[in-house]
C-alpha positions as CSV (number, residue, x, y, z in Angstrom):
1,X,138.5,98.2,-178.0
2,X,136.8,97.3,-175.1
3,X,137.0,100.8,-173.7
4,X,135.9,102.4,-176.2
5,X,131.8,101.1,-176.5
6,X,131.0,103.6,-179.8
7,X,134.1,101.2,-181.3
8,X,132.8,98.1,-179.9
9,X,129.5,98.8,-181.1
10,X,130.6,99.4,-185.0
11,X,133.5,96.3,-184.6
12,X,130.0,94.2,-183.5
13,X,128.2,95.5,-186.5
14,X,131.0,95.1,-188.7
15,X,131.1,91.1,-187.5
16,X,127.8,90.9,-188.0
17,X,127.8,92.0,-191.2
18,X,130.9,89.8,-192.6
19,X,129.4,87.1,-191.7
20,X,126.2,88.0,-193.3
21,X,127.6,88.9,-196.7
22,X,130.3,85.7,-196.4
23,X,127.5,83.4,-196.3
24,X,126.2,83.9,-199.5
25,X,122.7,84.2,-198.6
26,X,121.4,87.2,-199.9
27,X,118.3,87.5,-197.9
28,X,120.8,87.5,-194.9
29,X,122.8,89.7,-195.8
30,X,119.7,92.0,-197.2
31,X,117.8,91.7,-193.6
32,X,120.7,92.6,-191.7
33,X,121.2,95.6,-193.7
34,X,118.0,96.6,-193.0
35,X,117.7,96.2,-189.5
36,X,121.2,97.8,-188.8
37,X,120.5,100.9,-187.5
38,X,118.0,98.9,-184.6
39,X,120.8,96.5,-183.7
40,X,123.5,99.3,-183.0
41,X,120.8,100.7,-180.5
42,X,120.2,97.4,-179.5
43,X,124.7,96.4,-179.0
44,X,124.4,99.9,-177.7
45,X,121.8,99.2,-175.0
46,X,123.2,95.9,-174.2
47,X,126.8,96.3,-173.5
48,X,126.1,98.4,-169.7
49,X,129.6,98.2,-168.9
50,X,132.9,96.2,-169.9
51,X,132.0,93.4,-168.8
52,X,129.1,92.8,-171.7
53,X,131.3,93.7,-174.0
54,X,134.4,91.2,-172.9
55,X,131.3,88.4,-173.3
56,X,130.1,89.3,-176.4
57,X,133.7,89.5,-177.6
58,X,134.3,85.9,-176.2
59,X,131.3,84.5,-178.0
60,X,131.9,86.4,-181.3
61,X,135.6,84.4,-180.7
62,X,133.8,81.1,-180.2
63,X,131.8,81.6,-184.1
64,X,134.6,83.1,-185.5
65,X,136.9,79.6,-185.0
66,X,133.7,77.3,-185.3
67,X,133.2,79.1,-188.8
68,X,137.0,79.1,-189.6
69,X,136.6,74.9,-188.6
70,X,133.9,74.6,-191.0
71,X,132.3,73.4,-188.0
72,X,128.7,73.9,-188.3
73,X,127.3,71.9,-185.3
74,X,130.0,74.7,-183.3
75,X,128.4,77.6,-185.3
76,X,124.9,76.5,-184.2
77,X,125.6,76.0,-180.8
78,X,128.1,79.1,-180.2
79,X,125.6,81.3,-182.2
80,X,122.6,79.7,-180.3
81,X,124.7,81.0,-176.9
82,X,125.1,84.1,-178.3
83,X,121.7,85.0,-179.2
84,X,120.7,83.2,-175.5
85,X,123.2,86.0,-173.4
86,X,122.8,88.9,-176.0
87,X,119.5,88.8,-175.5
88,X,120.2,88.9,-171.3
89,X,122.6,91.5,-171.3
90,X,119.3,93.5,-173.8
91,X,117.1,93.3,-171.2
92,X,119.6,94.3,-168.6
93,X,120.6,97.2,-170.1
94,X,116.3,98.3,-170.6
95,X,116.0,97.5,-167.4
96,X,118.7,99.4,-165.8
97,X,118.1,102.4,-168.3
98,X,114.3,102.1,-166.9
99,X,115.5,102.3,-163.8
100,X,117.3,105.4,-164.4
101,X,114.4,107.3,-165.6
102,X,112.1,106.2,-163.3
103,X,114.5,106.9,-159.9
């Protein structure tokens, strides 16, 4: 629900993680276990408003049907994007929560 960021957040992680454990590498799946708690902050941080989240729910859209195609040059290029704008809307949301604290 894209009004709802706490369910977003957990919906993201929850992605995240099928795809993780659906791959079948176990160093993956392993790694993102251990790093969850830092990328919930991080989903957290980077969805400012409902607009981040609408994105990251269109790109998690785009791997789902390259994955469900069995298309892996789609995977590589929609996850690729993802990581590229995830990373963006990250750094917004530091910089506008920098902002906050400094103003």
């Amino acid at each position: 629900n894209l009004n709802d960021p706490a369910a977003f957040v957990e919906a993201d992680a929850a992605f995240h993680r099928e795809i993780a454990e659906s791959s079948g590498n176990q160093v993956l799946a392993e790694l993102l276990q251990s790093l969850r708690s830092l990328l919930r902050i991080w989903v957290d941080r980077a969805l400012t408003d409902e607009g981040h989240a609408a994105a990251a729910l269109n790109e998690h859209q785009e791997i789902f049907n390259a994955l469900e195609n069995r298309d892996q040059a789609g995977v590589t290029a929609a996850m690729h994007s993802h990581m590229g704008t995830a990373a963006r809307r990250l750094l917004a949301g530091y910089d506008a929560e920098r902002n906050e604290t400094q103003g």
